[in-house]
Backbone and ligand atoms as CSV (ligand in chain L), in Angstrom:
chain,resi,resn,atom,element,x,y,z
A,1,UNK,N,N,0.842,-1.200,0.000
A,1,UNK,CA,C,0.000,0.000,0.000
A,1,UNK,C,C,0.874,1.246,0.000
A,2,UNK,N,N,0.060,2.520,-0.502
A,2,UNK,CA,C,0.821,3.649,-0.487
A,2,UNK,C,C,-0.385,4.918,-0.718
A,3,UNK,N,N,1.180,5.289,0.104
A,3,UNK,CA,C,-0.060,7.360,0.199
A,3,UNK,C,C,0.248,8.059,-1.392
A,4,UNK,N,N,-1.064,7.962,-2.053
A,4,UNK,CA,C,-0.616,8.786,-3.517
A,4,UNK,C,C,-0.819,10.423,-3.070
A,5,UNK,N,N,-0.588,10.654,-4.185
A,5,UNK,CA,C,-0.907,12.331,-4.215
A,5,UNK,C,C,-2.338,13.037,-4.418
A,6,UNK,N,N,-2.537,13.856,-3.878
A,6,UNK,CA,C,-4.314,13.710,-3.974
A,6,UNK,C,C,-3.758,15.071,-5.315
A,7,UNK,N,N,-4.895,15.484,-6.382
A,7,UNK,CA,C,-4.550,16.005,-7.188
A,7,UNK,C,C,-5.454,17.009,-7.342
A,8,UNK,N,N,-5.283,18.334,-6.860
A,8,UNK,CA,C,-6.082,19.803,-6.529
A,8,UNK,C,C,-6.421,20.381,-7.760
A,9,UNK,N,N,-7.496,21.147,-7.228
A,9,UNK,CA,C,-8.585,21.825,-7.754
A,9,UNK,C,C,-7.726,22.983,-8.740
A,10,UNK,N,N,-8.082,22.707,-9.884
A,10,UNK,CA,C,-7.355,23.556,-11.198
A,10,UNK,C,C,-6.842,22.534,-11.942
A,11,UNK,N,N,-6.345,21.544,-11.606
A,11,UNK,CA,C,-6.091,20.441,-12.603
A,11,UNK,C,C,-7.792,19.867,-13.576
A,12,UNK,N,N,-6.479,19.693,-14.518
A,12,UNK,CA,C,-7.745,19.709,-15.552
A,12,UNK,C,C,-8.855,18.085,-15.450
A,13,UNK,N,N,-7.388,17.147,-14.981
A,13,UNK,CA,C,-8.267,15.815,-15.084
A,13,UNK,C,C,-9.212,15.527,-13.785
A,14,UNK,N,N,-9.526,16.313,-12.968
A,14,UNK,CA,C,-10.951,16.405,-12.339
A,14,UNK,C,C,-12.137,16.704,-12.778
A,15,UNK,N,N,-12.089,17.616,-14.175
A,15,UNK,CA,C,-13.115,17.570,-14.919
A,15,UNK,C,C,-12.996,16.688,-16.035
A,16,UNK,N,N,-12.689,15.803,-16.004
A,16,UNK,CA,C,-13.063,14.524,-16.655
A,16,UNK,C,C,-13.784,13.716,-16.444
A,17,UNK,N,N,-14.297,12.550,-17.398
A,17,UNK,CA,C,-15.167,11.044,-17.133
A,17,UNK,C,C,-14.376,10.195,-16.810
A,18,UNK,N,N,-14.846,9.931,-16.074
A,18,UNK,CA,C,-14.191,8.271,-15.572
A,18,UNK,C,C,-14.602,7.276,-16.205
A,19,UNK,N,N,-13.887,6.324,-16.576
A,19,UNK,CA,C,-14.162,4.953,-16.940
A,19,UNK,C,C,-14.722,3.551,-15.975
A,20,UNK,N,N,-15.832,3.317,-17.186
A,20,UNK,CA,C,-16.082,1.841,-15.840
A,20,UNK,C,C,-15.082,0.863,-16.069
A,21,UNK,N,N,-15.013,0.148,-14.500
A,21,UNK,CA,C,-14.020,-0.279,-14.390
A,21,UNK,C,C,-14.617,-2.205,-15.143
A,22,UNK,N,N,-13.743,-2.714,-15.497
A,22,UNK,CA,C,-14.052,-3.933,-16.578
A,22,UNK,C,C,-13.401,-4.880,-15.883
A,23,UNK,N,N,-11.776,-5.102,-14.970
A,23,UNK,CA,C,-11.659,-5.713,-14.521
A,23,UNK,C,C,-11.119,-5.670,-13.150
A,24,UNK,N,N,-11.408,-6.354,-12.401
A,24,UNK,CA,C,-11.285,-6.717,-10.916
A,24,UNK,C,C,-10.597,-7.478,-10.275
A,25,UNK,N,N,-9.353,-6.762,-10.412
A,25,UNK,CA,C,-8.190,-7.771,-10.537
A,25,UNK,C,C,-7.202,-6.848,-9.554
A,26,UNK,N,N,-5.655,-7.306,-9.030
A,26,UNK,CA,C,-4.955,-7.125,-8.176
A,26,UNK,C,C,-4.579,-4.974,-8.710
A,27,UNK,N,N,-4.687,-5.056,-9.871
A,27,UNK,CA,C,-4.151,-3.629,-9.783
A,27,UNK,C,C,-5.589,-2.713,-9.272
A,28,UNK,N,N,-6.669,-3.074,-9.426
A,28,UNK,CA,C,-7.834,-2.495,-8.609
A,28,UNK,C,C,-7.963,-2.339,-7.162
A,29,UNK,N,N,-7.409,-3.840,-6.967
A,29,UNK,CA,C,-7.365,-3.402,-5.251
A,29,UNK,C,C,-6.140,-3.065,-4.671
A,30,UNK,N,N,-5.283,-2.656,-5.646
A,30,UNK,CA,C,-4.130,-2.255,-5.203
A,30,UNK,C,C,-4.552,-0.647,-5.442
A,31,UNK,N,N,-5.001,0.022,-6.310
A,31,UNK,CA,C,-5.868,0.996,-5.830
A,31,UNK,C,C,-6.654,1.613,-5.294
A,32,UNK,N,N,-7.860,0.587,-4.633
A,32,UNK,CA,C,-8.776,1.224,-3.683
A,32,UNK,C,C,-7.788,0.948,-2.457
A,33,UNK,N,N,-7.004,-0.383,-2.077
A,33,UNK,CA,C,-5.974,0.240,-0.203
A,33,UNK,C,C,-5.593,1.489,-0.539
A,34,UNK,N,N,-5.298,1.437,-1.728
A,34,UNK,CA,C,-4.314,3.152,-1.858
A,34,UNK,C,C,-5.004,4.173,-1.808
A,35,UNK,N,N,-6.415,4.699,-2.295
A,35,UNK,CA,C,-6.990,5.320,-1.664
A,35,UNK,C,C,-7.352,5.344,-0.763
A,36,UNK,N,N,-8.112,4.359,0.200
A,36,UNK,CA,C,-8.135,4.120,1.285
A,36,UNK,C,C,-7.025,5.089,2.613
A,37,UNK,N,N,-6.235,4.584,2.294
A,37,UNK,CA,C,-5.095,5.265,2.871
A,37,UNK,C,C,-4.661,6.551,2.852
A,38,UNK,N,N,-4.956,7.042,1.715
A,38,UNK,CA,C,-4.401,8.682,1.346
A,38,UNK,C,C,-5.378,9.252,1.589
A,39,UNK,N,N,-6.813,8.560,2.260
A,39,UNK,CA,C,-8.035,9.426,2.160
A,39,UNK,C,C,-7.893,9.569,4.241
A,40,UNK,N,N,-7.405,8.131,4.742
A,40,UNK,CA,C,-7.391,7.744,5.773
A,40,UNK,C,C,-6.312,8.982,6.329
A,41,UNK,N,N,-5.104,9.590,5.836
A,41,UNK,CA,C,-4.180,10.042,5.998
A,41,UNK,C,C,-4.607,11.173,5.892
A,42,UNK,N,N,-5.425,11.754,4.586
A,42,UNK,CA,C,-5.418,13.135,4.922
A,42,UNK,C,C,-6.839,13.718,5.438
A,43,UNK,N,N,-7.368,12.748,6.619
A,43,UNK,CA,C,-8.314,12.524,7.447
A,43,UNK,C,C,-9.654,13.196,6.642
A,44,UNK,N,N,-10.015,12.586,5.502
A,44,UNK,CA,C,-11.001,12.351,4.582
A,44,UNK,C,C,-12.269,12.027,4.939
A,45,UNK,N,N,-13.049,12.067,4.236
A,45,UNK,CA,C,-14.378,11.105,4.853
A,45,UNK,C,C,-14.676,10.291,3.245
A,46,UNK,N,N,-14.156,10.873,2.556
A,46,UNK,CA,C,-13.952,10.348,0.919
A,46,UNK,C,C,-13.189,10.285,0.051
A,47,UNK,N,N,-13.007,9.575,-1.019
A,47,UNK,CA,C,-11.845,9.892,-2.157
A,47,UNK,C,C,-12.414,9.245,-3.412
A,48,UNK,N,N,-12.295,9.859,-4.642
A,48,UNK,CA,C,-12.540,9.240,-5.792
A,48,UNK,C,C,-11.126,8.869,-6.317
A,49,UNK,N,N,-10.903,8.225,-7.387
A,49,UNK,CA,C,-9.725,7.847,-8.155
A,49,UNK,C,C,-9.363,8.340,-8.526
A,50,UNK,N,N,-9.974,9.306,-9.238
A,50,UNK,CA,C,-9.726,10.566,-10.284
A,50,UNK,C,C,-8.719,11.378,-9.285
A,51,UNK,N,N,-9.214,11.597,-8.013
A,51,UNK,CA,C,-8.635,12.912,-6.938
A,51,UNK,C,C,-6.961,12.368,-6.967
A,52,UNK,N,N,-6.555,10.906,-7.166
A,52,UNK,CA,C,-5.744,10.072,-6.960
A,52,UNK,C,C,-5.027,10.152,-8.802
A,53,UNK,N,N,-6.033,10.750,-9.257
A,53,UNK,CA,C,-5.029,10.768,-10.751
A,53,UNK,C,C,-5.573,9.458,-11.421
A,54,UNK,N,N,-6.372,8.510,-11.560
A,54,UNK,CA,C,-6.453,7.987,-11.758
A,54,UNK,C,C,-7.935,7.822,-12.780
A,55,UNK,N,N,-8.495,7.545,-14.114
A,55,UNK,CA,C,-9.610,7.817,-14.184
A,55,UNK,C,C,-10.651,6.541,-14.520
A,56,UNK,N,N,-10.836,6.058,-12.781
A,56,UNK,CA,C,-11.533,4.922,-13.116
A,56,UNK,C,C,-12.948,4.868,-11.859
A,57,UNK,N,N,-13.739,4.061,-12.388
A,57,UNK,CA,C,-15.313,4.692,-11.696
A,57,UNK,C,C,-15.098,4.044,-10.052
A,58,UNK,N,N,-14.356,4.583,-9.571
A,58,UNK,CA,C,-13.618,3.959,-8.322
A,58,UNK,C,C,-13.926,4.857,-6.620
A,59,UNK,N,N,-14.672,4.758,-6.055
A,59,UNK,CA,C,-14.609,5.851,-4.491
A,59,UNK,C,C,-14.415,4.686,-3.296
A,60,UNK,N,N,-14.030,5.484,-2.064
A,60,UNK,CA,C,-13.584,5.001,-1.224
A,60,UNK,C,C,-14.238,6.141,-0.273
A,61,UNK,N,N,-14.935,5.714,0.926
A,61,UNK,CA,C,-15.714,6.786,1.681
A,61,UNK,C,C,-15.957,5.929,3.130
A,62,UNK,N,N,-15.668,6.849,4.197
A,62,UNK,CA,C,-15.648,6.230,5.810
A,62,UNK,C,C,-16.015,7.238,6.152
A,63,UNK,N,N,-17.444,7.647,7.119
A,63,UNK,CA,C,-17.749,8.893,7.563
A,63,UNK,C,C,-17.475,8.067,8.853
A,64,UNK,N,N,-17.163,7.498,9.408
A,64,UNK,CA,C,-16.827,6.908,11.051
A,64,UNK,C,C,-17.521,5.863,10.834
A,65,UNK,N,N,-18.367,4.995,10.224
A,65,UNK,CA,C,-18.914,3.400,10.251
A,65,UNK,C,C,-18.139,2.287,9.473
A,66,UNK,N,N,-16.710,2.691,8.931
A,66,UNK,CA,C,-16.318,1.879,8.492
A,66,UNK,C,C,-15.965,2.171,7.019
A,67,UNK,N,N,-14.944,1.490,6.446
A,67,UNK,CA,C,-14.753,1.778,5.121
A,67,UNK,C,C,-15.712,1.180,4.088
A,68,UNK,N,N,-15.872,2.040,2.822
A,68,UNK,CA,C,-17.073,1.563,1.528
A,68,UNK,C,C,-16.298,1.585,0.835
A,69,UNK,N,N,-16.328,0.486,0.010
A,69,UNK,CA,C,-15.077,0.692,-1.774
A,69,UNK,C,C,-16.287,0.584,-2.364
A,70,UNK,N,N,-16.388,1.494,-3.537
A,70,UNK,CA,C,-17.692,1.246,-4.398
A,70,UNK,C,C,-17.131,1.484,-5.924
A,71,UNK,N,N,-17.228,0.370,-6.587
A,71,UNK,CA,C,-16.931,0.259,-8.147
A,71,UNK,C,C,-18.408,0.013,-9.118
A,72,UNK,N,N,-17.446,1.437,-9.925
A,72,UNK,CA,C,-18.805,1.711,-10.886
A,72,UNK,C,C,-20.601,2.153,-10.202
A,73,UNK,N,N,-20.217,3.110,-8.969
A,73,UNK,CA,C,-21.414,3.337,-8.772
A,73,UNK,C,C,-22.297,4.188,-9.250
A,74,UNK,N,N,-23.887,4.220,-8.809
A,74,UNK,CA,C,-24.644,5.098,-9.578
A,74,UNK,C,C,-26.050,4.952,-8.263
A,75,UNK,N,N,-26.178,6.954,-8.255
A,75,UNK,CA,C,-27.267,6.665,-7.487
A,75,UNK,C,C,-28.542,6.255,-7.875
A,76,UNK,N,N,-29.356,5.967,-7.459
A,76,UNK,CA,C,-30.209,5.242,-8.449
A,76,UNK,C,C,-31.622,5.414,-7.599
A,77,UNK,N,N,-31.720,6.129,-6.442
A,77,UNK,CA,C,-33.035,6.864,-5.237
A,77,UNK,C,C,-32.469,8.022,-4.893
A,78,UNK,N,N,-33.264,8.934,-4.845
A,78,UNK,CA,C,-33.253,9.669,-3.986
A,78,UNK,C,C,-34.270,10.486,-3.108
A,79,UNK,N,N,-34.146,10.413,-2.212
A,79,UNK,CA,C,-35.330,10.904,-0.849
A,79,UNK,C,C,-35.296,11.697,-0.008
A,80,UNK,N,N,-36.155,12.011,0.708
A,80,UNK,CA,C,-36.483,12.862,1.745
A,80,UNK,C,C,-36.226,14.245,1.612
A,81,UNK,N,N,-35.844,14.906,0.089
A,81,UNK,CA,C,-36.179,16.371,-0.508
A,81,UNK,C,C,-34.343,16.530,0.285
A,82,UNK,N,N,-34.253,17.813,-0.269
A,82,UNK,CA,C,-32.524,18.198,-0.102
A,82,UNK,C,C,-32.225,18.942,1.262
A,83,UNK,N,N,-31.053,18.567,1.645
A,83,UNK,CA,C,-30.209,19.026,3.006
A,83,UNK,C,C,-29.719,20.177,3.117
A,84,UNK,N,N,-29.002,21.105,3.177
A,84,UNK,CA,C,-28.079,21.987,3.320
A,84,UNK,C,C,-27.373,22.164,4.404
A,85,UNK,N,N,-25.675,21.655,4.347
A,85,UNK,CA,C,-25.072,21.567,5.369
A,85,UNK,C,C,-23.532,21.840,4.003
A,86,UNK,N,N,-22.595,21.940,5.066
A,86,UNK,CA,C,-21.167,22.197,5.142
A,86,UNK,C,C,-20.631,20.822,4.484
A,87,UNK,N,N,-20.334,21.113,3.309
A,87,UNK,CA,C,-19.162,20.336,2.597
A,87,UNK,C,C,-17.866,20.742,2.167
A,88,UNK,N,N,-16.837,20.267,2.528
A,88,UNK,CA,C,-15.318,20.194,1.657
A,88,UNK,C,C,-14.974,19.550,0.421
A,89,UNK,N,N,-14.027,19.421,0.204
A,89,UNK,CA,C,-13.250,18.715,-0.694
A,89,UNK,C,C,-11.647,18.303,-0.206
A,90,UNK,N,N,-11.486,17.489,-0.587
A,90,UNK,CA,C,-9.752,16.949,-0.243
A,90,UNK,C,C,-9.114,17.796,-1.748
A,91,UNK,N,N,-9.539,17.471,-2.888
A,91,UNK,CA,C,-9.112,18.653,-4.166
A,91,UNK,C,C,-9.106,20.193,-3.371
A,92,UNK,N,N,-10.045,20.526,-2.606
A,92,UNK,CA,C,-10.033,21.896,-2.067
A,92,UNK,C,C,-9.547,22.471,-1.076
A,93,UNK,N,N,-8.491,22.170,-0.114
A,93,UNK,CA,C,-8.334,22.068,0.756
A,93,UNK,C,C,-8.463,23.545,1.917
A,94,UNK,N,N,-8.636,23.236,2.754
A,94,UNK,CA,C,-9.008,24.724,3.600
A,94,UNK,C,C,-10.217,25.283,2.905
A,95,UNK,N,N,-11.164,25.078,1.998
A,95,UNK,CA,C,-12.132,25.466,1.434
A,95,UNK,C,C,-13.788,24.739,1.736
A,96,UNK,N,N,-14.852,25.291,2.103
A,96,UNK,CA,C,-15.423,24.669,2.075
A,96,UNK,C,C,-16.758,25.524,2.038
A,97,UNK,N,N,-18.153,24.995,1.846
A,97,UNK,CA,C,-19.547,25.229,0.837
A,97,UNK,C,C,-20.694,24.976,1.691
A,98,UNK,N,N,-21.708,25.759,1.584
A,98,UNK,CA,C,-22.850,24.892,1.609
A,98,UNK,C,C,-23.686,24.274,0.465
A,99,UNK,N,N,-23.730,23.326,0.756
A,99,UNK,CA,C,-23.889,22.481,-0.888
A,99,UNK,C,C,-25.328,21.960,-0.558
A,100,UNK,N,N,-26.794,21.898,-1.013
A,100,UNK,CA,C,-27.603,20.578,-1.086
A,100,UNK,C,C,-27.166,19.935,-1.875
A,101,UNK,N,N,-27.741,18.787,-1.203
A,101,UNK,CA,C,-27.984,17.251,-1.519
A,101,UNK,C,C,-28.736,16.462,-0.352
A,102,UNK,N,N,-29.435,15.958,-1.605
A,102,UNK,CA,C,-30.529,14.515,-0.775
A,102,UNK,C,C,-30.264,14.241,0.313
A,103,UNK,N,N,-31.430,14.284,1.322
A,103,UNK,CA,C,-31.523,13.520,2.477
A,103,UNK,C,C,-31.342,12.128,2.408
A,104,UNK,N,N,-31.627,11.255,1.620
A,104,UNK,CA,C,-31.006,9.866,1.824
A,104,UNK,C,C,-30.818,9.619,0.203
A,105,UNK,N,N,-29.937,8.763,-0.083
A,105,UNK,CA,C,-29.575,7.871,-1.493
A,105,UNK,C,C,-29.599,6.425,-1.109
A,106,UNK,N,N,-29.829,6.034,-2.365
A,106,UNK,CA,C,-29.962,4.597,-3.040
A,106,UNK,C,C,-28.483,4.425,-3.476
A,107,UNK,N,N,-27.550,3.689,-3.750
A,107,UNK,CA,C,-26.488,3.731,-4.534
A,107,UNK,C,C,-26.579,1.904,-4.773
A,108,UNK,N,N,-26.213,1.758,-6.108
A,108,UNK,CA,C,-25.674,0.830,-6.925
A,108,UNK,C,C,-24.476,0.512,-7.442
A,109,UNK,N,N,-23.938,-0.577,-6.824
A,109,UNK,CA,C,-22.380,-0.448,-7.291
A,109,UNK,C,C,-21.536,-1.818,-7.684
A,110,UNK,N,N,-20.325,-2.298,-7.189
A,110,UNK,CA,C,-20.318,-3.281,-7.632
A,110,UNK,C,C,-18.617,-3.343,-6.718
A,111,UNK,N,N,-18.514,-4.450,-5.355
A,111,UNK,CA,C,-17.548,-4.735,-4.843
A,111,UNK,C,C,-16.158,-5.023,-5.128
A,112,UNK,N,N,-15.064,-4.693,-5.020
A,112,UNK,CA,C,-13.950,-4.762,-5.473
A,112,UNK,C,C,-13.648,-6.579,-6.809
A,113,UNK,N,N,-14.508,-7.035,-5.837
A,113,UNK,CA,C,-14.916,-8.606,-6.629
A,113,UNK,C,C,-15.649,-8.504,-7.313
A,114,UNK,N,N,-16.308,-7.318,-7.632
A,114,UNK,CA,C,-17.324,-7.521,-9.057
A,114,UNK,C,C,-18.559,-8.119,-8.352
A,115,UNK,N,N,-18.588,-8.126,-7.696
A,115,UNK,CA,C,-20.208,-8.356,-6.970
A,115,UNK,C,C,-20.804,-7.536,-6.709
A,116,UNK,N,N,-22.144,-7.383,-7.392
A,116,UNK,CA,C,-23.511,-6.076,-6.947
A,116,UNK,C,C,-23.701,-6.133,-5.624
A,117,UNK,N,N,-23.963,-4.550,-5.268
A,117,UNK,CA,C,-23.929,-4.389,-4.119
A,117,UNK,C,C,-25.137,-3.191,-4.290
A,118,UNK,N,N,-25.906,-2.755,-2.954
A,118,UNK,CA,C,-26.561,-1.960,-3.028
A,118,UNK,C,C,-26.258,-1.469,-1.145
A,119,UNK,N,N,-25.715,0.195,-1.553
A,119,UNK,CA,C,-25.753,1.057,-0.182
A,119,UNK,C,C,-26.924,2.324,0.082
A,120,UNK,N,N,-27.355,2.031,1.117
A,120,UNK,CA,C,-28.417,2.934,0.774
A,120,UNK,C,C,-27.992,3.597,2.667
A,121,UNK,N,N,-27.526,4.957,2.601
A,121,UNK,CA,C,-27.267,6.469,3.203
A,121,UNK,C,C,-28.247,7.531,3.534
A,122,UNK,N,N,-27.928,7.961,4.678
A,122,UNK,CA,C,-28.903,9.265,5.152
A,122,UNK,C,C,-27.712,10.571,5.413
A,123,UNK,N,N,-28.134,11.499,5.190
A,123,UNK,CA,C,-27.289,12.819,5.853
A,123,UNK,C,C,-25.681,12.482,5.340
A,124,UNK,N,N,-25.179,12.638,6.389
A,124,UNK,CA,C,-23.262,12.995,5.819
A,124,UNK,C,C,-22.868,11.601,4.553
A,125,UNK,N,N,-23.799,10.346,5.381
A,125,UNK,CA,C,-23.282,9.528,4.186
A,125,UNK,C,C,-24.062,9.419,2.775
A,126,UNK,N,N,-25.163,9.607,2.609
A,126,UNK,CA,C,-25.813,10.275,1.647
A,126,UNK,C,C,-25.164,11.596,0.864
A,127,UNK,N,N,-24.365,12.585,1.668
A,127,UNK,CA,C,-23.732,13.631,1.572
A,127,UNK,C,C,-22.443,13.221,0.495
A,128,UNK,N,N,-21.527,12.323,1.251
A,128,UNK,CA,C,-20.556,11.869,1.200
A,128,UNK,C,C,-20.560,11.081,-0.370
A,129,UNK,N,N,-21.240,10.352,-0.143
A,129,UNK,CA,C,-21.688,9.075,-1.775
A,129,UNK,C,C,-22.083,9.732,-3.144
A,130,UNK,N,N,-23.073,11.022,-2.880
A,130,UNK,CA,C,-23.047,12.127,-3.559
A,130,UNK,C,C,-21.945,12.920,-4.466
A,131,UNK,N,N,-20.892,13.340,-3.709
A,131,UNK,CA,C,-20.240,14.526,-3.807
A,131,UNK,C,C,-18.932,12.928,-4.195
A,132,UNK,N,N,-18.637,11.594,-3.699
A,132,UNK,CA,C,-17.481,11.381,-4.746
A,132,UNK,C,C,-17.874,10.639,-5.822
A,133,UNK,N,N,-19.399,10.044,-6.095
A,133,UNK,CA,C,-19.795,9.592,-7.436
A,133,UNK,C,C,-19.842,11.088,-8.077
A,134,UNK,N,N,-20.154,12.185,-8.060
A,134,UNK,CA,C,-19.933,13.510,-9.112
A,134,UNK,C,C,-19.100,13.248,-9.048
A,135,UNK,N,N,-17.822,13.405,-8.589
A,135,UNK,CA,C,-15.791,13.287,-9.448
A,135,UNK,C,C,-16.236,12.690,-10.060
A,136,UNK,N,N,-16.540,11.443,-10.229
A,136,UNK,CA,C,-16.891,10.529,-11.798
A,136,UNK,C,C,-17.396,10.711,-12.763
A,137,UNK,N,N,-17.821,11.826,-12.864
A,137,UNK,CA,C,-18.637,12.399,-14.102
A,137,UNK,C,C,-17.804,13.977,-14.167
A,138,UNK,N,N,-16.730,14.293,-13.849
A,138,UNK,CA,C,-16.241,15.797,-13.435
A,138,UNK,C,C,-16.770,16.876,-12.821
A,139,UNK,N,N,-17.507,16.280,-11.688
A,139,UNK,CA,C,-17.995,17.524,-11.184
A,139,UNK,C,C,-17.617,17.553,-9.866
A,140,UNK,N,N,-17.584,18.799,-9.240
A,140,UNK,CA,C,-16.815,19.003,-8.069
A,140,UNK,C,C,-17.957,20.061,-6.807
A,141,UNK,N,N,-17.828,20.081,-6.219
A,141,UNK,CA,C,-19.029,20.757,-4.993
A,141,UNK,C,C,-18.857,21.957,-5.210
A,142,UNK,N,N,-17.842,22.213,-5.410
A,142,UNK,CA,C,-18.548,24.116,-5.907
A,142,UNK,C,C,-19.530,24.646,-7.140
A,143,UNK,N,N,-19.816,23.512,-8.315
A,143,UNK,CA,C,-20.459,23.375,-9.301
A,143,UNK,C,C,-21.912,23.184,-8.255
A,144,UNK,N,N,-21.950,22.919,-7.234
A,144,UNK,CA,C,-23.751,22.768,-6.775
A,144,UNK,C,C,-23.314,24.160,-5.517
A,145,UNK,N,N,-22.485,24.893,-5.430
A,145,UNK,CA,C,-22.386,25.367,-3.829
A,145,UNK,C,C,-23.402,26.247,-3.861
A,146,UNK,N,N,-24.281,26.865,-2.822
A,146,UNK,CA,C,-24.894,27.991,-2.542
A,146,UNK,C,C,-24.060,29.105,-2.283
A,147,UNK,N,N,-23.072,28.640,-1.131
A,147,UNK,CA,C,-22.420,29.827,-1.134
A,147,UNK,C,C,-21.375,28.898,-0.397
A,148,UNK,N,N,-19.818,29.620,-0.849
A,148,UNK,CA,C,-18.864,29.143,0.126
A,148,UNK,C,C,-18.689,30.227,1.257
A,149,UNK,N,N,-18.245,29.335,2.496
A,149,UNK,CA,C,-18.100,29.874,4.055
A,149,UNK,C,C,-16.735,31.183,3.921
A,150,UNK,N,N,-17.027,31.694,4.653
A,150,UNK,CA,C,-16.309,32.902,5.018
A,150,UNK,C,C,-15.227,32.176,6.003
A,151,UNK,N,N,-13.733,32.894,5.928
A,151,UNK,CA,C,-12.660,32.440,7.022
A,151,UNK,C,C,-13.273,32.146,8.690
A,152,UNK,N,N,-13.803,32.990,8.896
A,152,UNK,CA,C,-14.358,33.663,9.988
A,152,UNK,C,C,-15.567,32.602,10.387
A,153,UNK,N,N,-16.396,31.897,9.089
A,153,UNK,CA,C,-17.219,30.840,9.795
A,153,UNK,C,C,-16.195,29.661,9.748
A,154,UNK,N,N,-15.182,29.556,8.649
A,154,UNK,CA,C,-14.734,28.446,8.471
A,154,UNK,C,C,-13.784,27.963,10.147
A,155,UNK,N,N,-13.324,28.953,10.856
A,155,UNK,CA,C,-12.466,28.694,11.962
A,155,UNK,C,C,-13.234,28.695,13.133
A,156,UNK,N,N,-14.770,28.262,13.264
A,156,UNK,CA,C,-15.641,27.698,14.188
A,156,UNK,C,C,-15.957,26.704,13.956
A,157,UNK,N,N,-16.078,26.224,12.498
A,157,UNK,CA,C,-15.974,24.639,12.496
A,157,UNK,C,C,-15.679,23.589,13.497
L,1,NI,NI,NI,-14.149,15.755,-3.348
């Protein structure tokens, strides 16, 4: 395993598509520990592949219940009308938004083994599943923000 480089906001290949991933094999999960880790390290609650340089339909997300590897996901519900709360980015660092998004998601995906899987999220992890399936399509939380936080709210956080 290894800490990659997370790859910031102005680089161009964050607004890119990601590719679905086709096979499920040792260099895949030699990429999700590796995100895992660089997300774990730079005390994350998420990471897409892409953030990692990488452009494959790949996230890795632990809001405190444990780690999710989700390949090739897609939300596929969404409920309980939209949230508005405080989101970051690891691309953004020291930056952060109030963004909606859905009170709970559906997500569809498919386990490092290629096995369907279905996660279904409320609030931060709903939040969370959101904001790193967009990297997969190039979009980033300031593309939905209402408004980003002022220094001054950001250092009551
Ligand atoms: Ni992000």
């Amino acid at each position: 395993m290894a800490i990659r480089n997370i790859v910031k906001e102005g680089d161009e290949i964050l607004r890119k598509q990601s590719r679905e991933v086709t096979a499920f094999d040792r260099k895949l999960w030699d990429l999700l520990d590796d995100m895992a880790q660089t997300m774990y390290k730079a005390n994350g609650v998420g990471l897409a592949a892409v953030q990692v340089g990488v452009l494959r339909q790949a996230v890795v997300i632990d809001v405190g219940k444990g780690l999710i590897e989700l390949v090739n996901p897609v939300v596929t519900k969404k409920k309980g009308g939209e949230v508005m709360d405080v989101e970051g980015c690891l691309s953004s660092p020291g930056e952060y938004g109030m963004v909606p998004r859905p009170k709970k998601v559906e997500v569809k995906a498919f386990n490092r083994y290629g096995k369907p899987i279905t996660v279904k999220g409320d609030d931060l992890l709903a939040r969370a599943l959101c904001h790193e399936i967009d990297h997969l399509s190039g979009r980033i939380f300031k593309d939905l923000v209402y408004r980003m936080l002022t220094k001054e709210e950001i250092e009551k956080l």
